[in-house]
Phi, psi and omega in degrees: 000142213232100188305288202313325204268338176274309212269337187288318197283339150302293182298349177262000182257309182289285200345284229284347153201111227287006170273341169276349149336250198323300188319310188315315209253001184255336177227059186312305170303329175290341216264290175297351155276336168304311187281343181280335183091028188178145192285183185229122169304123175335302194272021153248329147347279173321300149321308194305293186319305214284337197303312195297316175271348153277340150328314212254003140231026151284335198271351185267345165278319188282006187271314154329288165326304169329307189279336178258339153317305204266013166307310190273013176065042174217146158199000000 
């Protein structure tokens, strides 16, 4: 399994609907074995989720950023 190309295709799937947000963020490993379909052993579980939640708040910083560019009249 190719983590990075899973974890992108997880984080654009979460973004993309805000009841799996909250599902994510009050149960991550149950949320993500759901959309994979399949249970996960703690020590792959783990990497995956984190990867996900530094994904989904790096991209949430650069959307912040955005929006205060576009305070100052930049973007």
């Amino acid at each position: 399994m190719d983590i990075k190309a899973k974890i992108d295709e997880l984080v654009k799937k979460i973004k993309g609907d805000k009841g799996l947000t909250e599902k994510f963020a009050k149960e991550p490993v149950k949320t993500v074995e759901g959309l994979l379909g399949v249970d996960l052993p703690e020590e792959q579980a783990k990497p995956l989720i984190d990867g996900i939640k530094a994904k989904l708040n790096l991209d949430n910083v650069g959307d912040i950023a955005g929006k205060l560019g576009g305070l100052f009249g930049k973007k």
